[in-house]
Every structure is written in structure tokens, then in C-alpha cells.
NUTORLO-103322 format. One record per residue (C-alpha): x, y, z; residue in three letters. Coordinates in steps of 0.02 Angstrom, whole numbers, plus 50000, padded with zeros to 5 digits. Layout:
% NUTORLO-103322
XYZALA...
END
This chain:
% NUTORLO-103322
505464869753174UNK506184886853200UNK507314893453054UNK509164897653072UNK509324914553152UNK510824925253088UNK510324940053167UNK509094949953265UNK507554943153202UNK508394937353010UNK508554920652989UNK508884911452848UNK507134907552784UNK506704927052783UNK508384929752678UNK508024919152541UNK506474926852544UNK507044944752518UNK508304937052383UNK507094929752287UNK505904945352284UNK507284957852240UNK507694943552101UNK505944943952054UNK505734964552033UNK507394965351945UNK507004953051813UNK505224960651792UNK506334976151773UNK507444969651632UNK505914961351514UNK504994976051523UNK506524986951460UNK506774974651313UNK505234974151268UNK505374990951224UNK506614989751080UNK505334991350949UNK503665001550932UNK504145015051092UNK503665025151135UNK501705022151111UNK500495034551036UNK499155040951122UNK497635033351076UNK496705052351071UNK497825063851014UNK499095055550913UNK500645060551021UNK502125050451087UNK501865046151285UNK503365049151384UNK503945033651490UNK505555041351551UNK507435037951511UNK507435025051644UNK506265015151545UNK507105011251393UNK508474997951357UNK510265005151288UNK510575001551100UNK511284986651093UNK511924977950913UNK511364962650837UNK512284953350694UNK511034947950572UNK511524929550479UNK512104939650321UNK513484948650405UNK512434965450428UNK512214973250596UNK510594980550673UNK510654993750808UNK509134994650935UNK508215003850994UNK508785014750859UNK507685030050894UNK507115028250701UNK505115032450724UNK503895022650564UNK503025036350448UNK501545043250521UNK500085034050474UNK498795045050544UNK498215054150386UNK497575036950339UNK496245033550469UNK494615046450524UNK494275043850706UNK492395041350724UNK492165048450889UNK493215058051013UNK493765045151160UNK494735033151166UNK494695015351108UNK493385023050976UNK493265014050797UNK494055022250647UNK493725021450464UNK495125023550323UNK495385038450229UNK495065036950034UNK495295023449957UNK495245008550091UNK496104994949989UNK497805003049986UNK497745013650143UNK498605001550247UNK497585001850386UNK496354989850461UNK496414972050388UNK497604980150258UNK498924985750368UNK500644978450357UNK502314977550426UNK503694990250342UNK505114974550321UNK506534975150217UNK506604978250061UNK507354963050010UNK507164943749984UNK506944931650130UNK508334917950121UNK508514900950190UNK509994895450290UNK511254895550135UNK511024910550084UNK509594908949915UNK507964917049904UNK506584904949966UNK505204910849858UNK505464910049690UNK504334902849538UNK504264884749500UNK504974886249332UNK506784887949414UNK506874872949508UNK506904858849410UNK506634845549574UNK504814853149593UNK503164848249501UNK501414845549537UNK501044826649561UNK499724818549451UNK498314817749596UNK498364835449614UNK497774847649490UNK498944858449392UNK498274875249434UNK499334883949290UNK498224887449150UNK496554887549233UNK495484904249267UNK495574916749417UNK493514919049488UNK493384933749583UNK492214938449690UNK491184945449611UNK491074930749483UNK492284937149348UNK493744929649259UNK495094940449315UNK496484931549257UNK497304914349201UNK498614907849329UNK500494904249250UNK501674901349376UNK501744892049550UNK503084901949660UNK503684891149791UNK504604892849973UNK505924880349921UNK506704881650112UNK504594874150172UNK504184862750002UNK502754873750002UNK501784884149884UNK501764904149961UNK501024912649794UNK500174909649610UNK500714921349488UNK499114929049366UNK499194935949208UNK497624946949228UNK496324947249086UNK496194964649059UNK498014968749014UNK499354955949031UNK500104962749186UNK500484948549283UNK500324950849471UNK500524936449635UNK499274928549730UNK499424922149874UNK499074903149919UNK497904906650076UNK496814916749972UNK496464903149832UNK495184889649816UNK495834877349679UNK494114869849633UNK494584852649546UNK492964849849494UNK492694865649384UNK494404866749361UNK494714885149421UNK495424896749568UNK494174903949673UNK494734921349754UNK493394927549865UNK494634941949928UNK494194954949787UNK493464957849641UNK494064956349468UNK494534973949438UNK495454974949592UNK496624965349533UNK497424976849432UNK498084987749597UNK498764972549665UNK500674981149730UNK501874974449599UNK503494967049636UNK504794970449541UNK505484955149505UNK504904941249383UNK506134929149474UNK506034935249670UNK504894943049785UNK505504955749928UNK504874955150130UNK504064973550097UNK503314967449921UNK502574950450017UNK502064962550163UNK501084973150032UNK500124960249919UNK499664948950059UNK498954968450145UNK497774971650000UNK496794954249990UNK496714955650172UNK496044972550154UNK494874965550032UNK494084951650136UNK493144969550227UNK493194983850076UNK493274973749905UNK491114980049913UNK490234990350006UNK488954978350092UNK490494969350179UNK490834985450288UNK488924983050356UNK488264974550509UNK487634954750464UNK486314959850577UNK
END
């Protein structure tokens, strides 16, 4: 069946076929632009330097009103510090490993890298801060099957007590628990711990950290705040037991081979 000819050799068939391509190309046209309202322009991978992609490329600023009444330009041109001082590039080419420079636990690179968030708490839908320690919410406890993990020892990694466990601080928005908060052995500074990196053992009746060590838990990043916990802060402490998991000793940087 021949299509509907309009004119010349265009029919109808042939249109929407032109439509739907120039459609196509246009919309590829617009994600690609807003995907670029964060992180651009890229780095080179070999020298370090921004890669121009060309005014054409990159969205206009538009504003977005954030659920607290603040407003958020982007792309706002801000660039992130330069993190480049922190990693050694172990050969010249590109896609080539690096290795951190100093002291790998708080370098922020690698495993230990984070986000650069706000500097302030995350809130639920009404406005108070989700993660805050049990002790202020009266409607949470521990139920009698589970073990009360406040007053039992911190085992690091290395086998050492590097702390007794005194708080639970909860996301109150998830009914979860996000941290456990450690007064450490060696000093009474009390740091957080996060959840994922905790083994309750029930049977021995301690937390099991295989993360770090026992000393390293005195340069876990503080947070200011005995009663709430900021984005950066969370972004930070959750960065240096991830950053443990490969530096807390040296034989974890080594092939298993």
C-alpha cells in the first residue's frame, strides 16, 4: 500500500519519519546539556586541566527552590577545591592507577573520597533533623530479642578495645539506626560509627569493626554536635572507615595473589 503523497516524492510516512528523528536529536540535545549542571567541565585525565566543550554545550543557570525556602543556582560556575595535591600518578598515560599523598586515611581520595555536601543537618519532610541520638526520642528503644549494644566494647581490627559504645543515633524519618556513638578508650573523646561498619556479636557481646584499627579511631572527623550530625560531617566519617577497609595496614594495599 503506497503512502499518502503530499509532494514530490514526500509523503506522509517519510514526514513522520523526519519528525521523529529531528525529535530524537533534539532531545538527545537537551539531556546531554543537563547533565552538565554539575562536575563540568571534566579534567583531563593527564594533565589535570579543564577540557573545553564549548558554550553551546552547557545548560543556562537555571534556579531551583530547595524545600527550606533557599534557592540554588546551576550551573553556578563554582569549581570544587583542587584535589590533585592528594593523589601521585603512578605512570604517565592515561587511565593509569594513583596512590594518595601522605597520610591515606584522611586524604580523601580512593575509597576515602567523599562528597563536599552542606554543611548542615539532613531533615525529614517537617522540617527536624533525622539523625539524632536515641536518648532524645523517647518512642525508640531496643526490643528485648535484640541486644543492647550500649555498653559493650568496640574490637578493632586489629583486635583491640577501642572503645565502649554509649549512644544509638537514629534516622527517625527511616526507624533505622545510621550511627553508634564511642567513647574511645584512650581519652574519652567520643566519636560516631557508622551502622554498616559494625558487627554486633551477640554471642560475645561486643562490636566488631574490621574498618580500622584501634588507634585510628582517634582521627575519626568529629562533628560538632553532641545532639546532630551535618551532610559534610556524615560525608567525612563514613570517608575514613571506607578509606580504612584498603589503608587501616599496610598488607591490605598488596595483591591477594
Amino acid at each position: 500500500m503506497e503512502g499518502v503523497q503530499i509532494v514530490g516524492s514526500l509523503d506522509v510516512a517519510t514526514l513522520l519519519f523526519t519528525l521523529f528523528n529531528l525529535f530524537f536529536v533534539g532531545l538527545v540535545f537537551y539531556l546531554v546539556r543537563e547533565g552538565r549542571r554539575e562536575g563540568y567541565p571534566l579534567e583531563s585525565d593527564e594533565t589535570g586541566k579543564l577540557e573545553a566543550i564549548g558554550p553551546n554545550w552547557m545548560p543556562k543557570p537555571k534556579t531551583y527552590l530547595l524545600a527550606d525556602g533557599r534557592e540554588v543556582h546551576k550551573p553556578d560556575g563554582i569549581r570544587d577545591p583542587d584535589y590533585s595535591d592528594k593523589l601521585k600518578r603512578l605512570a604517565p598515560w592515561a587511565g593509569a592507577p594513583s596512590e594518595p599523598v601522605g597520610d591515606p586515611m584522611t586524604a580523601g581520595v580512593g575509597p576515602g573520597a567523599y562528597a563536599l555536601r552542606e554543611d548542615i543537618p539532613d531533615v525529614d519532610h517537617e522540617g527536624h533533623n533525622k539523625i539524632i541520638p536515641m536518648r532524645l526520642m523517647e518512642d525508640f528503644y531496643v526490643t528485648a530479642r535484640d541486644l543492647d549494644p550500649r555498653g559493650v566494647e568496640v574490637i578493632a581490627c586489629d583486635d583491640e578495645v577501642a572503645g565502649t559504645i554509649t549512644e544509638i543515633w537514629i534516622d527517625r524519618a527511616e526507624a533505622l539506626v545510621r550511627y553508634y556513638e564511642v567513647e574511645l578508650a584512650d581519652g574519652g573523646r567520643k566519636v560516631l560509627l557508622p551502622f554498616a561498619f559494625v558487627n554486633i556479636n551477640k554471642k560475645k557481646k561486643r562490636a566488631e569493626v574490621h574498618a580500622i584499627t584501634a588507634a585510628q579511631f582517634s582521627d575519626v572527623p568529629a562533628h560538632a554536635s553532641d545532639e546532630q550530625v551535618t551532610r559534610l560531617e556524615e560525608e567525612k566519617i563514613s570517608a575514613y572507615y571506607a578509606a580504612g577497609t584498603l589503608y587501616a595496614t599496610p598488607e591490605r594495599k598488596e595483591a591477594l595473589l
